[in-house]
C-alpha positions in Angstrom: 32.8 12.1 -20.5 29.1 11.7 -20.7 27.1 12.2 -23.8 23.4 12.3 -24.0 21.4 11.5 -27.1 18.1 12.1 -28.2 16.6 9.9 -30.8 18.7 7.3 -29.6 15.9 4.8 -30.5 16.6 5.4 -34.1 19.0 4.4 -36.9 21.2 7.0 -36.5 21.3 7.9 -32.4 21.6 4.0 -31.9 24.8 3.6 -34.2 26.1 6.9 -32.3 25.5 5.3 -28.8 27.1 1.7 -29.5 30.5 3.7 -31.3 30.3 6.3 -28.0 30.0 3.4 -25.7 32.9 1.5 -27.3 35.1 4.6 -27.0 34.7 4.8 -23.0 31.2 7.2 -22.8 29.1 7.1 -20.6 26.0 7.1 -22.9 22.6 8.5 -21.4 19.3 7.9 -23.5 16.6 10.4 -24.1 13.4 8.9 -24.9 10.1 9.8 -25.4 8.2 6.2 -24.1 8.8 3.8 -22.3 8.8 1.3 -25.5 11.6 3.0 -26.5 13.2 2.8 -23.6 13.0 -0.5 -23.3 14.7 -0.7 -26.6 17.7 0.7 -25.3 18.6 0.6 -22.0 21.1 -2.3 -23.0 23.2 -0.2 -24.9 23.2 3.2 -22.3 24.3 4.0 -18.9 21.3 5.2 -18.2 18.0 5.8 -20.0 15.9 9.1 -19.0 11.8 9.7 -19.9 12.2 13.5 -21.5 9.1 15.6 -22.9 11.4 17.2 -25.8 8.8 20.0 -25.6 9.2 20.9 -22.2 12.2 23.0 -21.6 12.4 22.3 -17.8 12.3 18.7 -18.4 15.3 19.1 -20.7 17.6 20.7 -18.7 17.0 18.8 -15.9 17.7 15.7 -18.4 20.8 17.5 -19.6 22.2 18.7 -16.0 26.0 17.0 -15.9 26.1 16.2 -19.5 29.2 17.6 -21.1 28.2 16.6 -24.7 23.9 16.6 -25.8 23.5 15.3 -29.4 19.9 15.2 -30.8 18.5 13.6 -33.8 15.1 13.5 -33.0 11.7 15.0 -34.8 8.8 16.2 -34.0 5.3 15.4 -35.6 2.9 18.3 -36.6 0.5 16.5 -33.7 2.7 16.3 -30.9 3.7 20.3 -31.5 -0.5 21.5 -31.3 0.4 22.6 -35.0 -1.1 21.3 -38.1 
């Protein structure tokens, strides 16, 4: 099975990755940089650049994936709201 998680760069998606990856899933990471990217890519399949506002962008991240998990955020900034 593959599982995709967003936020993986954090406390919580990183923990979910490494016990996912022990059970036998494939693990892909969604990230927002490439510095967090690079902070992953050990632990994943594969590691994808996603724009978490950008619904095209996420379903094309998402195509294949049978389980999506996000624990990510989003900063009054990066929405155009303040």
């Amino acid at each position: 099975m593959d599982i995709a998680i967003a936020g993986i760069s954090g406390f919580v998606g990183r923990n979910l990755a490494l016990r996912a990856k022990e059970k036998g899933y494939k693990v892909l990471g969604l990230v927002r940089s490439e510095n967090s990217k690079k902070k992953v890519e050990e632990i994943c399949s594969e590691v994808k650049l996603v724009d978490f506002l950008n619904p095209i962008s996420l379903e094309k991240a998402l195509r294949n994936i049978d389980i999506p998990v996000s624990y990510t955020h989003l900063r009054a900034h990066e929405t155009g709201r303040n």
